[in-house]
C-alpha positions as CSV (number, residue, x, y, z in Angstrom):
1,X,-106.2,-115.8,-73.8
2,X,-108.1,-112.9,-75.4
3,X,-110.2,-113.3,-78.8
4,X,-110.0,-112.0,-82.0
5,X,-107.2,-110.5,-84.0
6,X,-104.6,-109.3,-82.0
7,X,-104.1,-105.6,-81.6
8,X,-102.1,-103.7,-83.7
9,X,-99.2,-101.2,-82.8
10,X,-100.4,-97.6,-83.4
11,X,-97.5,-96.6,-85.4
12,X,-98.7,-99.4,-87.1
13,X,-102.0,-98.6,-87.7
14,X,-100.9,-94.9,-88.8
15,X,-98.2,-96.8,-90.9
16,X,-100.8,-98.4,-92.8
17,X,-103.1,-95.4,-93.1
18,X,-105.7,-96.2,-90.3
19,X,-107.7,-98.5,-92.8
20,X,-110.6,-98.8,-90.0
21,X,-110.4,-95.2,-89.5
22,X,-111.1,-96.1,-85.8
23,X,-110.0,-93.5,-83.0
24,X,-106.3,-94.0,-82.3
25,X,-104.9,-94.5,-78.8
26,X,-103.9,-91.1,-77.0
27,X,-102.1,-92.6,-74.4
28,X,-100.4,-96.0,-75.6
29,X,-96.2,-95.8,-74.8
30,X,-94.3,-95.4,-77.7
31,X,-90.8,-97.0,-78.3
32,X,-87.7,-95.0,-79.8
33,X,-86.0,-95.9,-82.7
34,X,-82.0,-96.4,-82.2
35,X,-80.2,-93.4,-83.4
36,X,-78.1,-95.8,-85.3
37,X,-78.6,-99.4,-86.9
38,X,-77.7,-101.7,-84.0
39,X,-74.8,-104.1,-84.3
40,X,-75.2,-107.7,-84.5
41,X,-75.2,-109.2,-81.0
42,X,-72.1,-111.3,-80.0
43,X,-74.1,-114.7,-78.9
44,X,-75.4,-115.4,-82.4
45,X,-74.1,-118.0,-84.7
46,X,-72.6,-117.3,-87.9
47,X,-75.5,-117.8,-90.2
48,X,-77.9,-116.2,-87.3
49,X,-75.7,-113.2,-87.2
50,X,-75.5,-112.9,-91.4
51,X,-79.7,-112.6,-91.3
52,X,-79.2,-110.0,-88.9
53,X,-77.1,-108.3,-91.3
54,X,-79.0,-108.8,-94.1
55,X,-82.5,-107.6,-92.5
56,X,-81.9,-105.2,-89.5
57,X,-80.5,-102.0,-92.0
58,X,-84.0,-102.2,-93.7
59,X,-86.0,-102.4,-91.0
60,X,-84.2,-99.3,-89.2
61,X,-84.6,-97.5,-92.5
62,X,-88.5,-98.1,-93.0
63,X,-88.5,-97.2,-89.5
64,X,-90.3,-99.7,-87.7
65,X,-87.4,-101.2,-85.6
66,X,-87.1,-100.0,-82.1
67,X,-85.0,-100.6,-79.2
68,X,-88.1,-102.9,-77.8
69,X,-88.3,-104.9,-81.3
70,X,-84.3,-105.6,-81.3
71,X,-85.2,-109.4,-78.7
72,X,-87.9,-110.6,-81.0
73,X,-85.3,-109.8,-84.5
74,X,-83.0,-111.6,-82.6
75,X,-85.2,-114.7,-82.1
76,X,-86.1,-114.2,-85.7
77,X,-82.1,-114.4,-86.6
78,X,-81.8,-117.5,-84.2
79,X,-84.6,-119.3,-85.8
80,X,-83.6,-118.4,-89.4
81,X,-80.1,-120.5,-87.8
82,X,-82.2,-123.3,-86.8
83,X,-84.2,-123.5,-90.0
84,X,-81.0,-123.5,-92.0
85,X,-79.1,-126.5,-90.0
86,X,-82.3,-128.8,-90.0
87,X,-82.4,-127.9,-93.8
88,X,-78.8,-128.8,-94.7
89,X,-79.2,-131.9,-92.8
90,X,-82.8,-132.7,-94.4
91,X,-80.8,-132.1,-98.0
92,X,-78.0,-134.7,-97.3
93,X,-79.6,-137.5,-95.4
94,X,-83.4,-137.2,-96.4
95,X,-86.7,-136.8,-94.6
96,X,-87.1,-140.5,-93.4
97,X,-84.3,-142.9,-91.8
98,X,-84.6,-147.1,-92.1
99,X,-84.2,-148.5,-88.6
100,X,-84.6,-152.7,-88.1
101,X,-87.2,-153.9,-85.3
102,X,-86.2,-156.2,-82.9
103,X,-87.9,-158.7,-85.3
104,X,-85.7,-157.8,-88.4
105,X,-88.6,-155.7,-89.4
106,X,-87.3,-152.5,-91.5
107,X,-89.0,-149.4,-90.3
108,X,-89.1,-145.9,-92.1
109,X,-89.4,-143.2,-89.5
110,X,-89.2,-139.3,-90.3
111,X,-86.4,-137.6,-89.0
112,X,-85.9,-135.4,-86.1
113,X,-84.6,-132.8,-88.1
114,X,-88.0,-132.7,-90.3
115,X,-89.8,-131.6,-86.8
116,X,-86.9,-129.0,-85.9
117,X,-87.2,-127.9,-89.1
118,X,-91.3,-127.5,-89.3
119,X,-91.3,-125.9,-85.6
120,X,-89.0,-123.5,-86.2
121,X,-90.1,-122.6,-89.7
122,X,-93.7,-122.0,-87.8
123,X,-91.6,-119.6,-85.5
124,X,-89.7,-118.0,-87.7
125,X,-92.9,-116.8,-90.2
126,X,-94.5,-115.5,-86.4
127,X,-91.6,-113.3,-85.7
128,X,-91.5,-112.1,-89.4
129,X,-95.3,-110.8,-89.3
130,X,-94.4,-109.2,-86.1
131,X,-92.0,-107.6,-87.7
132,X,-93.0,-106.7,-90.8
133,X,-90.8,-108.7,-92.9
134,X,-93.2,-111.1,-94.8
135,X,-94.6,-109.6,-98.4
136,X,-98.2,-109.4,-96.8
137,X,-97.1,-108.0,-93.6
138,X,-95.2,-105.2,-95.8
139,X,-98.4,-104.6,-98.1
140,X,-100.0,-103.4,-94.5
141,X,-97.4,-100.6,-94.0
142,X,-97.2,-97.4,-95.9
143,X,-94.0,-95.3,-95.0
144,X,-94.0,-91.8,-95.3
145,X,-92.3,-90.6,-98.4
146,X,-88.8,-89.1,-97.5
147,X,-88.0,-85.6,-98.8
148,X,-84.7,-85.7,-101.4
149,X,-81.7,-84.1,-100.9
150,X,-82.4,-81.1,-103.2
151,X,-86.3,-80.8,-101.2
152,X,-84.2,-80.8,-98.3
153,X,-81.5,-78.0,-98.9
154,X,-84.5,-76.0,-100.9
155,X,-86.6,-75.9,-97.9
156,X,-83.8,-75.2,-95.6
157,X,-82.6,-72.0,-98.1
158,X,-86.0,-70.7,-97.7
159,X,-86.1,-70.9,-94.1
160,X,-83.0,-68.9,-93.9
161,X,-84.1,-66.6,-96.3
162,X,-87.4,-66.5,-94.1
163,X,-85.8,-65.9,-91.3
164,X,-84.9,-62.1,-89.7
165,X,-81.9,-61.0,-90.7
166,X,-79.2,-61.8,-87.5
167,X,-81.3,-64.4,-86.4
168,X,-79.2,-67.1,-88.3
């Protein structure tokens, strides 16, 4: 296992405006973006499949989802699931359970759900600063400002205009 703080993406880095100012990689591969946002794979539970609703529109629109990224968002989505059940049965039966010793002792032990619930929270918080998705993961990335519409249609009436005439 390497050292240090682990590399980080080059669209990344450019993302967040090359802080370091350090020489960016010429040759790393690049991933595409899906053309479209992708639909909610069939295998994940109802609440898993709601997150993915909720969170994969905004990452495709920031731009920082790609056809690579869509396994770990669904681990995120999974995990979110996981997170939720442990939770739900954490609020109705409580942390701890009474079991009685072979003695007649009463024992308090913590519940398995508490450890389900702590694991995958610790997941789930990984997969969203991989992603992007935690408040000080977001601070890191700067998106380019989009053009408006009316930017848009201005800049393409000049071009016309621009261009020869019959070349259109």
């Amino acid at each position: 296992m390497k050292r240090g703080a682990k590399p980080v993406p080059t669209k990344l880095r450019v993302l967040r405006g090359n802080p370091g100012k350090r020489s960016l990689p010429a040759r790393e591969p690049q991933a595409t973006q899906p053309a479209k946002v992708p639909a909610v794979p069939s295998h994940l539970s109802r609440i898993a499949a709601a997150e993915w609703r909720r969170i994969v529109g905004e990452l495709h629109a920031i731009g920082v989802l790609t056809g690579l990224d869509l396994r770990i968002l669904e681990a995120y989505c999974d995990t979110y699931a996981k997170v939720r059940a442990a939770s739900i049965v954490l609020d109705k039966q409580g942390l701890t359970y009474t079991t009685t010793t072979e003695t007649g002792c009463a024992m308090h032990r913590k519940r398995p759900e508490a450890e389900v619930y702590s694991t995958a929270l610790g997941h789930m918080r990984a997969y969203a600063c991989e992603l992007g998705i935690t408040p000080s993961a977001r601070t890191r990335v700067q998106v380019p400002a989009k053009k408006d519409d009316d930017a848009a249609r201005d800049d393409e009436f000049f071009a016309r205009r621009r261009a020869p005439r019959g070349a259109s």
